[in-house]
ZAMARGU-4260 file (C-alpha; in steps of 0.2 Angstrom, whole numbers, plus 5000, padded with zeros to 4 digits):
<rodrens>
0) 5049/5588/4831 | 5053/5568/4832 | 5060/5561/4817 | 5059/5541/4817 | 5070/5528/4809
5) 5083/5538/4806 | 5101/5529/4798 | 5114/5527/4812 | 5123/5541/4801 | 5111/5555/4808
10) 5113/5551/4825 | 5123/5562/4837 | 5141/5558/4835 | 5143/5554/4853 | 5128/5542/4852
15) 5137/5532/4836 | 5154/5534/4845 | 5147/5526/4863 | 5135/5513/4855 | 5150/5506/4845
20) 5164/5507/4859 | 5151/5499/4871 | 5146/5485/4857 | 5163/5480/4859 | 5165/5483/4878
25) 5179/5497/4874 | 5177/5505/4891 | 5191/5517/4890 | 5185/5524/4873 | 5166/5523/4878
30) 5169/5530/4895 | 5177/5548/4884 | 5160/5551/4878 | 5152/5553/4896 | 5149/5567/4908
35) 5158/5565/4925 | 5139/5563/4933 | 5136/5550/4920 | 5118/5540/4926 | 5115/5523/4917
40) 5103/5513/4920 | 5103/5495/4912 | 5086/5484/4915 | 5083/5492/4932 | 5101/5493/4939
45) 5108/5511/4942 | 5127/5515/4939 | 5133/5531/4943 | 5147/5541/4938 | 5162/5538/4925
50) 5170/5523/4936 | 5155/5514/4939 | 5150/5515/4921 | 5166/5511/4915 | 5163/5494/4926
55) 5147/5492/4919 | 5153/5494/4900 | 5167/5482/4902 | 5158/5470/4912 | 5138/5469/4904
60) 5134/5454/4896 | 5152/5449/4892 | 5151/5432/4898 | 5138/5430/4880 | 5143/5429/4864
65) 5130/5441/4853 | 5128/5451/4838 | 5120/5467/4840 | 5109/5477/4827 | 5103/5494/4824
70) 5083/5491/4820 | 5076/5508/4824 | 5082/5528/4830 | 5073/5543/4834 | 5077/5559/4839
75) 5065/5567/4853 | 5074/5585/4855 | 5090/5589/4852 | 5094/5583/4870 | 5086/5568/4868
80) 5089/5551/4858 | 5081/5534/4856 | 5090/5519/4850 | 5086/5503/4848 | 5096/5489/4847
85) 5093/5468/4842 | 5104/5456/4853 | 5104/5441/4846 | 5115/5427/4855 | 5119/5415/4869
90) 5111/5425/4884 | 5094/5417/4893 | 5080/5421/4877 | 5092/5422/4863 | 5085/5437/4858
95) 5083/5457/4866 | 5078/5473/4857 | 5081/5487/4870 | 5079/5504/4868 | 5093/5515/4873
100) 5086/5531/4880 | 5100/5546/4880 | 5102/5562/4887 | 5115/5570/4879 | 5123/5587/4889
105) 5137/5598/4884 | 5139/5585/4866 | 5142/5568/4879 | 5132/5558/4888 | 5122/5563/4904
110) 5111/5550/4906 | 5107/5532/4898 | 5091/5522/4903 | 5092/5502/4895 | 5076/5493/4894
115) 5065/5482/4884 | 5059/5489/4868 | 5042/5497/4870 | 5034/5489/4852 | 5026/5502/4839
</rodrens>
């Protein structure tokens, strides 16, 4: 069963807890809520394992200033969570939604896929 729009409050623990470390390019804190074989992909680019993610959380997009907002959340299975966030802020454009794709395993993060929002 999908349920859609759900409050950041129903979401997986882990998934509140990375989103909210990473926001802030915590790397240390986000980096406690992945597996070792951690994937993420962010627009195309792969990063594997805990060090290269690490990098990538403290390094993505910190040359901007932004604000980022919740504006949607589903739950696909209980593996299996989609996010989407609002960037708003000095990057090229402005403005991003991107949908945060998770796949959680053992209660932390296998795998995160980054991309542009697919619309309703």
């Amino acid at each position: 069963m999908t349920n859609t729009d759900l409050r950041s409050d129903a979401l997986p623990t882990t998934v509140r807890e990375y989103l909210a470390a990473s926001t802030v390019h915590d790397a240390d804190t986000a980096s406690t809520f992945l597996t070792e074989d951690v994937v993420v992909v962010d627009q195309g680019e792969t990063f594997r394992g805990r060090e290269e993610v690490h990098a990538f959380v403290r390094d993505a997009g910190a040359e901007f200033e932004y604000t980022t907002e919740q504006t949607g959340a589903h739950r696909v299975d209980d593996e299996h969570w989609v996010v989407t966030l609002r960037l708003e802020g000095s990057f090229p454009g402005g403005v991003a939604d991107l949908d945060h794709r998770f796949t959680l395993r053992g209660g932390l993060v296998a795998e995160l896929v980054i991309a542009n929002h697919e619309g309703a």
